[in-house]
N, C-alpha and C positions, 0 to 999 in steps of 0.2 A: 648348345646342342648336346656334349658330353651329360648336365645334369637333368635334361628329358631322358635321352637313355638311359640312365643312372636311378632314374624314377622308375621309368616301367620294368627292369629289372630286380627293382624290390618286388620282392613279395608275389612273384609271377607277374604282374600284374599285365606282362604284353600279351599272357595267355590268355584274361580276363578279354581283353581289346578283340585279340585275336575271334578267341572264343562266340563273341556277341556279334562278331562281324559274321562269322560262317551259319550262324542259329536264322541272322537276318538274310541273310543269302538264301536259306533255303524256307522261309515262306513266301518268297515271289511276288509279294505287293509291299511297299512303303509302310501303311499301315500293320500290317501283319509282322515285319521285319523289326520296329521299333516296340511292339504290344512282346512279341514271344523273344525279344534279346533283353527287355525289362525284366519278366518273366523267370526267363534261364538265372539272369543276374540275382534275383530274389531268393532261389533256390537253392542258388550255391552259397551265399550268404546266408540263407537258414541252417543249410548242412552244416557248414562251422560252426554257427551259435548254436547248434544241437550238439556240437560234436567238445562245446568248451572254448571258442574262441573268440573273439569279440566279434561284432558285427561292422564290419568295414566297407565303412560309405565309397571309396573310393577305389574299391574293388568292384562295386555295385554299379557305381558311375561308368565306371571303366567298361562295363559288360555292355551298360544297356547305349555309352556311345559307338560302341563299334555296331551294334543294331542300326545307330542314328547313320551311320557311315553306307551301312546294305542301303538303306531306306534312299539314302541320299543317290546311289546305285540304281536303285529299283525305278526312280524318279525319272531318269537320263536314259532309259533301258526301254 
């Protein structure tokens, strides 16, 4: 359990989680929640590779499952 925490600690990455989970919250269907937390994820991973940094898949991942997380929400709701 200590090196999951120890993961989403790098590199923000529980904000990435975080982050996709609140974008999917607020389109209100399943579909919408996992399309616009993909989305958000793509865009902050463009902003870095614009900005100089690499493009990091598991930042990306990280965004768009907190999306899969809303969706999985929106499903039970």
């Amino acid at each position: 359990m200590k090196k999951f925490f120890t993961f989403l600690k790098k590199s923000n990455r529980y904000k990435h989680l975080l982050g996709g989970f609140l974008v999917g919250i607020f389109a209100c269907n399943p579909l919408g929640a996992l399309y616009s937390a993909t989305v958000a994820g793509s865009c902050l991973e463009l902003k870095d590779k614009l900005h100089g940094c690499p493009w990091d898949w598991i930042d990306w991942f990280l965004t768009a499952a907190g999306g899969g997380v809303a969706a999985i929400f929106w499903l039970f709701v």
